[in-house]
N, C-alpha and C positions, 0 to 999 in steps of 0.2 A: 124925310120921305124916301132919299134916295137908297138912306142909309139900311131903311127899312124894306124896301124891296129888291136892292142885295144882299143880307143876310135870309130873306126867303129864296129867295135865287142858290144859294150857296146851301143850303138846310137840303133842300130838294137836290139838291146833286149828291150830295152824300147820304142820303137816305137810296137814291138810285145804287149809286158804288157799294153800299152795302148788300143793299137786295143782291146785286151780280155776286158781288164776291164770295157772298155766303151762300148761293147757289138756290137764295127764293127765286131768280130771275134766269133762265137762260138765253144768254145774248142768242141770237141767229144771225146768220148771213144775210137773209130775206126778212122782210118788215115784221117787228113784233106786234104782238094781236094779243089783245085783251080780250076777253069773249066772258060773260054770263050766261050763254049759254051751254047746253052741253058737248056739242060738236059745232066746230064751224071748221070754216076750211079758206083760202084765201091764197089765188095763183096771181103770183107774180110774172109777167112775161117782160122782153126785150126784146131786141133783133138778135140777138144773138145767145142768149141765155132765157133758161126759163127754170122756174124756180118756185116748190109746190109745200107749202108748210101750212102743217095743222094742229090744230088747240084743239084739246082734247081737256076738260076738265072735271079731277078727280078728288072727291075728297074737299072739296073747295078751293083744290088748288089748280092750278092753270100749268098744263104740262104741254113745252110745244114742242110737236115731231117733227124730223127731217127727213129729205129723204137720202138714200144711201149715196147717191152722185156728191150733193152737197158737202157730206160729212168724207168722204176720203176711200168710203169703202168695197164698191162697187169693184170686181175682178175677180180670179182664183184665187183661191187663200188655202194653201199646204201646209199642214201641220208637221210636227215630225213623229205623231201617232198614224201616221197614215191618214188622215183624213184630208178631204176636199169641200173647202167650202165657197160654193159660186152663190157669187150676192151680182145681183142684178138690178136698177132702179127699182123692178117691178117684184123680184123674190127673188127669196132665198135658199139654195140644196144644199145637203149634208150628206156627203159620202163616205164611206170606208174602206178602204183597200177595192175602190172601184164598183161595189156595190154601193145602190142609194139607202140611205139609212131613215130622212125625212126632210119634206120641202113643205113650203108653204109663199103666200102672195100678200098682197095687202100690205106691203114692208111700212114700217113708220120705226122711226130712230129717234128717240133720246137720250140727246146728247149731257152729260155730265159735267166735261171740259171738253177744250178740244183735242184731246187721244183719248178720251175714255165717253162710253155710254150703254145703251142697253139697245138692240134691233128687234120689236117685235112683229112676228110673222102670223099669219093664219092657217094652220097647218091643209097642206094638199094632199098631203101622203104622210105615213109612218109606216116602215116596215116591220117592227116591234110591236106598235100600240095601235092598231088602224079607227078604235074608238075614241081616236084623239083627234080625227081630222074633221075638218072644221072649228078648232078652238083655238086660242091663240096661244102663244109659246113665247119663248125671250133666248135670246144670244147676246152673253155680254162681252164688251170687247174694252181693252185698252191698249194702253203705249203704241197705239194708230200711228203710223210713219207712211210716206208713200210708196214702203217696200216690203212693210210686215205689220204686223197686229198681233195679239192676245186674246183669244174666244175660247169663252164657256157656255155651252148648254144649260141652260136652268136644269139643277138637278139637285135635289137631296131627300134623303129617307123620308120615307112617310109626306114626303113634297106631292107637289101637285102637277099634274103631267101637259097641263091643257086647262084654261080659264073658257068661258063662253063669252066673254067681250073683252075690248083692247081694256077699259076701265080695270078690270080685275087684275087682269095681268100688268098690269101698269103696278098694281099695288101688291102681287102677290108675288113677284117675280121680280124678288132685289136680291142684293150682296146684307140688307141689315138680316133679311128674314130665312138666313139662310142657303141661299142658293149660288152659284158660280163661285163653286171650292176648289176647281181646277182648271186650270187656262190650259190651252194647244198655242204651240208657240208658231206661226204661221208665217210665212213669206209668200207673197205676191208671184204668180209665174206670170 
């Protein structure tokens, strides 16, 4: 018996190690949430930390956001195309040579690994597209250091500028389906 309820013991830990490593599962910081529903949401607090992560499921798969404190990214982020990008817990601006280019709220982050994932916003402003605000958008980022990052704008031909729910843009705004074909190499000020 005993022999038999550690090789079930041991079957379920490497069925877990697989799910993580093969990126079905991604670890968090704050408590993992299985959800069947299509939104749920689940705040962690302490005395001294607090810590806000949501399930969001798409496709039948269980995608959990973070928020930008958690993940590393929260600050100025200078490119060396001239751009400025302020991530804040609550949103995200895109600047160019000191003019705003597009901002947006509602931030949620899925994470990849930990230096790499995708930030999507709900657009506030577009100075280019202004029929874009209110839809959701994506900034992907990686090689995340506590000094610099890697961020691309969703963008390619005949791509899509703005989804109507985070669900969409979850799915329509990756690196398989085309989009973020050039990173701005960034440092922290």
């Amino acid at each position: 018996m005993k022999k038999f309820i550690l090789s079930h013991l041991v079957a379920i830990a490497l069925v877990a190690l697989s799910l993580t490593t093969f990126g079905c599962v991604q670890p968090t910081s704050a408590a993992t949430i299985t959800s069947t529903t299509t939104t749920s949401t689940t705040t962690t607090s302490t005395t001294t930390t607090s810590t806000t992560t949501n399930s969001t499921t798409t496709n039948s798969t269980t995608v959990t956001t973070n928020s930008p404190l958690e993940v590393g990214l929260v600050g100025n982020w200078t490119s060396t195309y001239n751009e400025l990008f302020a991530i804040t817990n609550i949103d995200l601006t895109n600047s160019y040579a000191g003019s705003s280019v597009y901002a947006g709220d509602n931030i949620r982050v899925v994470k990849i690994s930990d230096t790499a994932g995708t930030i999507f916003i709900k657009y506030t402003s577009n100075t280019y597209t202004p029929s874009v605000v209110g839809k959701w958008y994506a900034v992907s980022y990686k090689n995340l250091t506590s000094s610099s990052v890697s961020l691309s704008a969703a963008y390619k031909a005949s791509g899509s500028s703005g989804t109507t729910t985070l669900d969409e843009a979850i799915s329509e705004f990756t690196i398989e389906n085309g989009y973020f074909g050039i990173y701005s190499e960034c440092v922290k000020q």
